[in-house]
N, C-alpha and C positions, 0 to 999 in steps of 0.2 A: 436158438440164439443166432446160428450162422444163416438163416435163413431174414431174421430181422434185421441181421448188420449189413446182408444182402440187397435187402430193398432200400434200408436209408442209403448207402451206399450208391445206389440209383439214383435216387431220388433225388440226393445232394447235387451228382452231375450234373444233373436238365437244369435249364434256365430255370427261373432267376437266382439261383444259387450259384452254379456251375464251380462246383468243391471238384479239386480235381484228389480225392479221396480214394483208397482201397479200401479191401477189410481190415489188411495188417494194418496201415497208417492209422486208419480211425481208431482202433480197438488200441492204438500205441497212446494215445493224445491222451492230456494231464487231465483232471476234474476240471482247471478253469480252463482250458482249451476246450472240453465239452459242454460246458455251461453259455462260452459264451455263442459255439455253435446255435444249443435250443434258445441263446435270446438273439439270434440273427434271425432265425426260422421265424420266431414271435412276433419281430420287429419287421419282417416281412407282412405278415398278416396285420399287426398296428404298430405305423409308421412311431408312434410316441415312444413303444421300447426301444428304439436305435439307442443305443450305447455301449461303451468298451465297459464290459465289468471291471476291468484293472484299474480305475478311477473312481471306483465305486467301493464302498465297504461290503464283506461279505452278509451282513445281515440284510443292507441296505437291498444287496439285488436278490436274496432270498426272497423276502418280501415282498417285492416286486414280482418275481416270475409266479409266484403264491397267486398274488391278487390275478394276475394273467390267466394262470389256468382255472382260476376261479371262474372269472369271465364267460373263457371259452368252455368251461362246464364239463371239465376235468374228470374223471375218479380213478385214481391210482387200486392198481389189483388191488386183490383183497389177500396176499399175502407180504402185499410193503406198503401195507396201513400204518402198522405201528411205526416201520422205520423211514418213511417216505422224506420226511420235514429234514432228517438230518444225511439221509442220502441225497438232497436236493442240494442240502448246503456243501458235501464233500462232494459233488459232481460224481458218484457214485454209476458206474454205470449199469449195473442191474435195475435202477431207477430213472435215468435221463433214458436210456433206449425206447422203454414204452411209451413214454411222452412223444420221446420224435418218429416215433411208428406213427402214436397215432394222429399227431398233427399232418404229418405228411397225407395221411392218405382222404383227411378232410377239410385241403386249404379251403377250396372255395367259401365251403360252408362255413369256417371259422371267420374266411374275412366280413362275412356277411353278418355273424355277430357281434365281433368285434367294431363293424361298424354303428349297429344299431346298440351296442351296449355303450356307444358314447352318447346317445339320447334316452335311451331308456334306466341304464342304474341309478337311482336316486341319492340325492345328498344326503348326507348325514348332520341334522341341525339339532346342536343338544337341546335337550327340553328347556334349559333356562332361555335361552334364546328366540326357541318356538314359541312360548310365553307371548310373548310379544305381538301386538295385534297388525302390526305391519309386517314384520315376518309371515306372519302366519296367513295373510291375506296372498303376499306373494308366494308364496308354497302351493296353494290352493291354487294359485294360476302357475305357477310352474308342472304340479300334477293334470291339470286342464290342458296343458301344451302337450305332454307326455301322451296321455289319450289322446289327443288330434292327430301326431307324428304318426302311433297305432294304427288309428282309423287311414289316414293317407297311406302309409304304408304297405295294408292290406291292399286300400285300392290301385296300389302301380301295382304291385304284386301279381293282382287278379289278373289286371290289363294286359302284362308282361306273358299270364300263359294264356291268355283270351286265343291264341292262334293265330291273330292277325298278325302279317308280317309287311315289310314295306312296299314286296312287290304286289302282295294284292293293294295294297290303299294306292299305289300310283296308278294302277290297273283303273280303281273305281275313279280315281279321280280323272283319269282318259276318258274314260265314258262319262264321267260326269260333263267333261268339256264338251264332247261331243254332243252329246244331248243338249247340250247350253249354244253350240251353234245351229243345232234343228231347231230351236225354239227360236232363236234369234231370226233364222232365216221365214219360219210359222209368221214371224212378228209383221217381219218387213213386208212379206205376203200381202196379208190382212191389212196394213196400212196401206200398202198397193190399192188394192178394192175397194176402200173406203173414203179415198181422196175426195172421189165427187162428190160424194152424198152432201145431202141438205142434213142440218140442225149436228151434224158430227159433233161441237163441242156438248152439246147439250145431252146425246145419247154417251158419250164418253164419260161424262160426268154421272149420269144414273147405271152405269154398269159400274162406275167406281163406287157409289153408293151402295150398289145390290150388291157388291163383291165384302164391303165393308158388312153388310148386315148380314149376309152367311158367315162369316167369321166370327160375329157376335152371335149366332146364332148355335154355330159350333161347341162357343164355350160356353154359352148357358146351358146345351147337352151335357158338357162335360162337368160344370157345375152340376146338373142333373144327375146325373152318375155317383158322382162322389157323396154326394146327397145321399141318394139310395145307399150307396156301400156304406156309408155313417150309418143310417136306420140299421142294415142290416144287420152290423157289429154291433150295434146298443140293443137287437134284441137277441144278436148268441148269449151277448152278457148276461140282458134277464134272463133267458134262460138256463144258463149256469148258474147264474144267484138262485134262480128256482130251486135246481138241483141238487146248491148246496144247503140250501134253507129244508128241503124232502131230507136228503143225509141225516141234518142238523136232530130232526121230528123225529127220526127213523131210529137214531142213536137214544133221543132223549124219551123216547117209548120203556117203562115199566120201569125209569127212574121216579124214587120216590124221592123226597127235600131230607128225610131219617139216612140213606142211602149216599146223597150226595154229600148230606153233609160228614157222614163216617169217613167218608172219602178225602175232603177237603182236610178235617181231622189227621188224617194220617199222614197226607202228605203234608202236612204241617209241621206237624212232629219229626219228622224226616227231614226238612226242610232245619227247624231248630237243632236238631241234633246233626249236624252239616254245619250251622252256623257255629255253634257255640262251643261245641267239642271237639270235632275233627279239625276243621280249618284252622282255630287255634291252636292245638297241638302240630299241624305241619306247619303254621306261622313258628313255630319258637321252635322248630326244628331247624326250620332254615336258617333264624337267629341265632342261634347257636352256632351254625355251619359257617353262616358271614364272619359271626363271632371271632372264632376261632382261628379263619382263613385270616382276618384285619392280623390279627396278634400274630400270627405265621410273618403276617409280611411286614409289620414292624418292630419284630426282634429284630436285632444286628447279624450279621453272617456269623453261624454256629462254626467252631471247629472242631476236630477231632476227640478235643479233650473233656468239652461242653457238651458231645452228641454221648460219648464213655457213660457222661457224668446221668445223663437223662437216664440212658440207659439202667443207672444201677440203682437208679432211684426206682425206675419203676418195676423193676425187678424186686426192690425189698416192698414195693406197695402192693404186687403180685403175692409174696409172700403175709404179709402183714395180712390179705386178703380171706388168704386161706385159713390163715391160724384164729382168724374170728368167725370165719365159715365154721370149722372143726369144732370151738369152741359154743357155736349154738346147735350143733349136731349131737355133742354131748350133753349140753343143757336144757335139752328138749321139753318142752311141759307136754301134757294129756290136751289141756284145753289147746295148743297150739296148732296141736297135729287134726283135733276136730275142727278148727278154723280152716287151716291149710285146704281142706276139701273144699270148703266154702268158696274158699279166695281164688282155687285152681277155676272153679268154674265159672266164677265173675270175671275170672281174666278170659277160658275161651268165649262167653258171651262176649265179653269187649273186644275178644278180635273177629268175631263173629261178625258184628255189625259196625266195625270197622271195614270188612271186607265188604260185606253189602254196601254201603255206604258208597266204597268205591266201584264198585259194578253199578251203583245207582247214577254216578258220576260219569263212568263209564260209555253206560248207556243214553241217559242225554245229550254227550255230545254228540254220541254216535247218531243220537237223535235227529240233533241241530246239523251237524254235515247233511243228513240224506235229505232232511229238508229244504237246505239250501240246496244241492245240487237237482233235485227236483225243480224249484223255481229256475236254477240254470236250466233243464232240459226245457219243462214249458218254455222258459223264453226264446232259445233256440229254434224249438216249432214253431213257435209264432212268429220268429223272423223269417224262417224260410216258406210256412203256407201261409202265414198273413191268419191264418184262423187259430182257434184253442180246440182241446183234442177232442172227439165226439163220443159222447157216449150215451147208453141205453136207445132207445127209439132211432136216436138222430144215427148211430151207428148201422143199427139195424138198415135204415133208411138208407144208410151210405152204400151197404154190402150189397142190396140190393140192384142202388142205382149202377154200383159197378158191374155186378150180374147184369144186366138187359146192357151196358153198352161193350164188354166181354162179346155178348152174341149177338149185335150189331158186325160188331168189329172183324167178328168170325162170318158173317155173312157178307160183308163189303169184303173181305179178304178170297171169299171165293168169287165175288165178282170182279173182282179183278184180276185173278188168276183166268178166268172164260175171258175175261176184252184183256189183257195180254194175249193170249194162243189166238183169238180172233184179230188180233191188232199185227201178230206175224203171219198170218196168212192173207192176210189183208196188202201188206206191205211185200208182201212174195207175187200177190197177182198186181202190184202197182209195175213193178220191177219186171215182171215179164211184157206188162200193155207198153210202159216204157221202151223197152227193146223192139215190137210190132211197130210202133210209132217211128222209131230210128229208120226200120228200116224201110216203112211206107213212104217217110220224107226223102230218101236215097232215090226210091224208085220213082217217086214224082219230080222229084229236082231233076232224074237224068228225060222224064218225059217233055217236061217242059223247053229243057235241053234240044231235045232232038226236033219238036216244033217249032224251035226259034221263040220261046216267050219265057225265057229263065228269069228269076224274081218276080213272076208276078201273082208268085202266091203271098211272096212277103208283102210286096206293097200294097196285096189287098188287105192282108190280115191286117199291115199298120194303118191303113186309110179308116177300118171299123173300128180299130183300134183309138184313133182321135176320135173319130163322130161320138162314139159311144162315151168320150170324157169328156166331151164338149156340151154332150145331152144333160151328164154328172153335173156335170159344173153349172151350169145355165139352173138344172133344178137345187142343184146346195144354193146361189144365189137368192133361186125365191123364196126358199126355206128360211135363208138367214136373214132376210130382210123381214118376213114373215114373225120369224121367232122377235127378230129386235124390235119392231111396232109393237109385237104382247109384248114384250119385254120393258119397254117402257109404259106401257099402258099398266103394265102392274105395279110398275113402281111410280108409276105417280099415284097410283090408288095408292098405295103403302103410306109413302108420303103423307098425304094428307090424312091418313090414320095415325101416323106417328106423329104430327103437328096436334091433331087433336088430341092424341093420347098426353104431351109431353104440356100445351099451355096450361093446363091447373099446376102441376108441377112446376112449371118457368114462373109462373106467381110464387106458388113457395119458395121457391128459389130464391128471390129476390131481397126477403128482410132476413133470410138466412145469410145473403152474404155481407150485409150489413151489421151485421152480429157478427160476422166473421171478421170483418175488419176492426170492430169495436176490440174483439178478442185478441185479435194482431199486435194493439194498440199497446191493450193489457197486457200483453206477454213481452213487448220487447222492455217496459218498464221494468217490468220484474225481473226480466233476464239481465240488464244493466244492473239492477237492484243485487243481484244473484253472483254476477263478477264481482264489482266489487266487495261483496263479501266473502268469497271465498278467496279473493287477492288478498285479503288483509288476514281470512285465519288461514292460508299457507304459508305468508308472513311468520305468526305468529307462532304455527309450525313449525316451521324449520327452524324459530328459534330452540322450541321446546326441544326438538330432536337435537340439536347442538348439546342442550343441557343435560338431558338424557343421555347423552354419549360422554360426557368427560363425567356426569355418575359414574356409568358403568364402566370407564375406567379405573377411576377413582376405586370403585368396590372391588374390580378384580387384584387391583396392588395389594387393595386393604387386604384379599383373599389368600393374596398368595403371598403376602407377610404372614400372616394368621399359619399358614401351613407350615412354614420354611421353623417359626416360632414352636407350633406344637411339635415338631421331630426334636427340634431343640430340646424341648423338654421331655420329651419320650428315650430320647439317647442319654439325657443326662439323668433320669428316673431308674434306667436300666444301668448305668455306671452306679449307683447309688444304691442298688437293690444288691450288685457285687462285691461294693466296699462291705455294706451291714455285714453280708455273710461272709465274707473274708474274716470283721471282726470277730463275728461268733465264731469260727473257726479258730482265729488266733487268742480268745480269750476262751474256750471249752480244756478241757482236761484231757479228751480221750485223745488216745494217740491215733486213731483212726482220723478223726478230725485234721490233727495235724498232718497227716499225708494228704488232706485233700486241700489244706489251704496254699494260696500260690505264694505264699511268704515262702513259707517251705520249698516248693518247688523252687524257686526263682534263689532261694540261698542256696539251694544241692544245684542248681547251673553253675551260681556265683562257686563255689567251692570247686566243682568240675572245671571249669576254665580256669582257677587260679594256679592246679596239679596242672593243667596240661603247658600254663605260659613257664610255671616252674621247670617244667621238662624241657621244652623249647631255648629257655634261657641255658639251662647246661649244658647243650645241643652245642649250641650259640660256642657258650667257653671253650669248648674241647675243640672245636672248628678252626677257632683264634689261634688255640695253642700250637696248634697242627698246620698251623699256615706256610712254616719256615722251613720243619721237614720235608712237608711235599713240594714247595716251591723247588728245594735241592734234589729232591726223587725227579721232578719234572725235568730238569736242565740237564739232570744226566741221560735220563732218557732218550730227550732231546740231542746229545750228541752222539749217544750211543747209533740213534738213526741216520745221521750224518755220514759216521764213521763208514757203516753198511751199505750206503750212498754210493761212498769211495770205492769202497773193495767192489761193490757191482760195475760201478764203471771200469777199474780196470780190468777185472775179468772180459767184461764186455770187449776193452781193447786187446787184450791177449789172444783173444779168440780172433779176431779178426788178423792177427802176426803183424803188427808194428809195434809192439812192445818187451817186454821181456818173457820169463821164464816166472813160475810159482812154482817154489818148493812147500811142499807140506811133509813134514813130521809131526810126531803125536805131541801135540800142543800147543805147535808151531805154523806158523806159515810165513814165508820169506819171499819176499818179488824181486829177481834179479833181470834188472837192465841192459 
């Protein structure tokens, strides 16, 4: 405990709190002094609980902090189960501390429910309402948005731990600039070179066409692909359909129709005996349980002398019980007691296969769960490999294929391990010719030095250094001029394969879009045709819906007159159920009777109060008469205090010597001057 008062204690401190709190101060504070603590914390995580509980009814914020830790998915130990709801409402602190432990130690994560449980908890629409086929349309797109919020969600989610952070994206996007000024500069280049040339717009023009039909060319690849991945998926399918139709064969191998049909038989009968007997019997269980609970909740408030009264009644029907039990224990027959065997065992058969029943119940669901959650895993798989799961051969096939690319993998692993260890010994004789090189350039630089011809190893090296880019260059020239003449030469052939491929087509074309327009024609009539008609039935609409609405006002008054009506007459039934037996009580003979009717009761009050005002009133008299006595007891006492006033103060002055003398003798006392 001092170890939890500890951390909240902490915890309180730090921002955004900052409770300047001890352990004594905290552990000192009221139930609502700590209640309205855990709904500060709450209303930290959702800003909606901000409120002062002191303006609030106590049920009102019970309720509230309820649905909260609802919310945030709460479970109180498992030893303040039972008392939780009403330690919640006394601000108990053996019950608020767990709570703000455990909020404390998981804001983050609460606020992140708390915010998503304001799009995800669902409304609550009663059934009368849901009824309704406009309701019900928008439900269905309100759960549709609910799934979308999901799906988006996941994906910042993913995104958020994807790794990427800002400073790599500005990183990429620096290099992407960069590389966008190399291309730019590539550009200018090339337009450089190509200034003079003869036919330029026309060779511009057939590279923007060639550039154009690789791109189309691209995606009818990639149309090609997906193509093939379709075929390939529609024949996993067949062949799982295979599989399951060989299973189907394999299963339905040495059934006979005598066989299935025992079979269907029984589960028939198991089936009817399900419907007809058990289910109705737990139906009018439950009816009875409703039953019983209606009639619970509209009696009137029992009290003390009503719950006595239950009590003794059913204490004499305990007895009345037994005395007719005792009385067939004595009156026994022969043939009875040879029944009773019979009946004992019809009864364990009937719990017999009442219990079966239930284990039969049982087990189908448990059925139906594993079923569906199988169809959840398959679907799982299939989202994440795209395939469905392989089995027999194709498995085989698979272990296989992973076997031979295992010892690929182990064989490229040790080839890479030899060109690593060749790759650093490699790099160890670069690093040493590097340093030889260092220092042969030192010893020719200081030779050239001493003959007087310093640099002119460099400006020989850069003079080959041009020629030899100049050579470059001169041959990429006749290359690219080379490549552009085929380059056009092929696309004019293409060209004129594609004009000839495309004029039978450009004739089809032709009465096809002349139908198109006819269609055009047709469609924008019918669409005019189509407004105005649905302008005039949402017209007519929204009248219905008006009408529709002050109905079902109309019905709810009528509803809840109808209600307010029947209590009326259930309150006045049960006053009326208490007169009768009041009468039979004050018209019975037995004197038992008469102790229980409340005439009786209600005259032994009336008699009781009448002794007690009689008492009171002679009370009263004797007070009166005594009034004048004690008034004269009082005024003498009254000066008798007075007197003793006097005598104290002058004693007081005697003592101090400006007055006289006190004689006392026995009886006497004398003040002389």
């Amino acid at each position: 405990m001092s170890d939890q008062l500890r951390y909240i204690v902490n915890e309180l401190q730090k921002p955004p709190f900052s409770k300047n709190y001890n352990i004594i101060s905290l552990d000192s504070l009221s139930g609502e002094q700590i209640l309205q603590i855990l709904n500060d914390i709450i209303a930290e995580i959702d800003p909606k609980q901000k409120i002062d509980i002191r303006e609030e009814q106590a049920e009102q914020t019970t309720i509230r902090l309820l649905g909260a830790l609802r919310i945030l998915k709460y479970k109180p130990p498992e030893g303040l189960a039972g008392q939780f709801r009403q330690g919640l409402v006394q601000g108990d602190k053996h019950v608020v501390y767990p709570i703000l432990e455990w909020i404390l130690q998981r804001i983050p994560e609460l606020k992140k429910r708390a915010y998503l449980a304001k799009f995800l908890v669902k409304l609550d629409v009663p059934p009368e309402i849901s009824a309704d086929t406009d309701v019900a349309e928008l439900y269905e797109q309100y759960e549709e948005l609910i799934h979308q919020f999901k799906n988006i969600h996941k994906e910042s989610e993913n995104i958020k731990n994807s790794g990427y952070s800002t400073a790599e994206l500005r990183k990429d996007i620096e290099e992407m600039e960069k590389e966008k000024e190399i291309v730019g500069k590539r550009i200018e280049r090339m337009q450089r070179k190509v200034e003079g040339m003869p036919n330029l717009d026309i060779m511009l023009e057939v590279g923007r066409k060639l550039r154009l039909e690789k791109e189309r060319e691209k995606e009818l690849q990639a149309q090609r692909q997906e193509q093939r991945n379709t075929i390939n998926h529609a024949k996993q399918r067949i062949h799982r359909l295979h599989a399951q139709l060989n299973d189907l064969r394999q299963a339905g191998v040495g059934a006979t129709p005598e066989g299935l049909l025992q079979k269907m038989e029984e589960e028939t009968k198991v089936n009817i005996y399900i419907v007809k007997e058990k289910l109705p019997k737990e139906l009018e269980i439950r009816r009875k349980a409703v039953d019983s609970l209606q009639r619970v909740l509209n009696q009137p408030a029992l009290g003390a002398e009503d719950i006595s009264n239950l009590e003794q009644r059913i204490r004499d029907t305990n007895e009345e019980i037994k005395e007719i039990s005792n009385k067939k224990n004595v009156t026994n027959d022969p043939m009875e007691d040879k029944l009773a065997l019979f009946r004992q065992q019809a009864a364990i058969i009937g719990r017999k296969k009442a219990t079966t029943a239930e284990k039969l119940n049982d087990m189908r669901s448990s059925l139906a769960t594993m079923q569906e959650e199988i169809q959840e895993k398959k679907a799982q798989v299939q989202s994440f490999a795209g395939e469905t799961i392989l089995r027999g051969e194709e498995f085989k096939k698979y272990v296989t294929g992973l076997r031979e690319k295992s010892n690929v993998y182990k064989q490229k692993k040790v080839e890479l391990s030899d060109l690593k260890a060749e790759y650093g010994v490699l790099e160890r004789t670069m690093e040493v010719l590097r340093g030889r090189e260092e220092t042969l350039m030192q010893t020719l630089s200081t030779l050239e030095s001493e003959r007087g011809v310093a640099g002119f190893r460099e400006t020989r090296q850069h003079l080959e250094n041009v020629t030899e880019e100049k050579a470059s260059l001169d041959e990429r020239k006749g290359e690219t001029l080379e490549d552009m003449s085929g380059l056009v030469h092929q696309l004019t052939l293409k060209i004129s394969e594609r004009k000839a491929r495309l004029a039978p087509i450009i004739k089809e074309l032709r009465p096809l879009r002349q139908q198109n327009q006819d269609l055009q024609m047709d469609y924008d009539e019918k669409k005019s045709v189509y407004d105005s008609t649905s302008l005039q039935l949402h017209t007519n609409m929204s009248k219905l819906e008006t009408d529709v609405r002050n109905m079902k006002e109309e019905i709810l008054s009528a509803e809840s007159k109808y209600h307010v009506l029947e209590n009326q007459s259930k309150l006045l039934e049960g006053w009326q159920e208490l007169v009768a037996q009041e009468m039979k009580l004050y018209v019975s003979n037995k004197p038992e009777d008469k102790r229980k009717s409340l005439r009786e009761k209600f005259l032994k009050l009336i008699s009781d109060g009448e002794k007690k005002s009689k008492a009171l009133k002679d009370e009263q008299r004797a007070v009166r008469e005594a009034v004048n006595d004690n008034a004269k007891q009082t005024k003498m006492w009254g000066d008798l205090e007075k007197l003793f006033i006097l005598k104290k103060q002058c004693m007081e002055k005697a003592r101090e010597g400006g007055g006289g003398t006190i004689h006392r003798t026995f009886g006497t006392e004398t003040l002389v001057l």
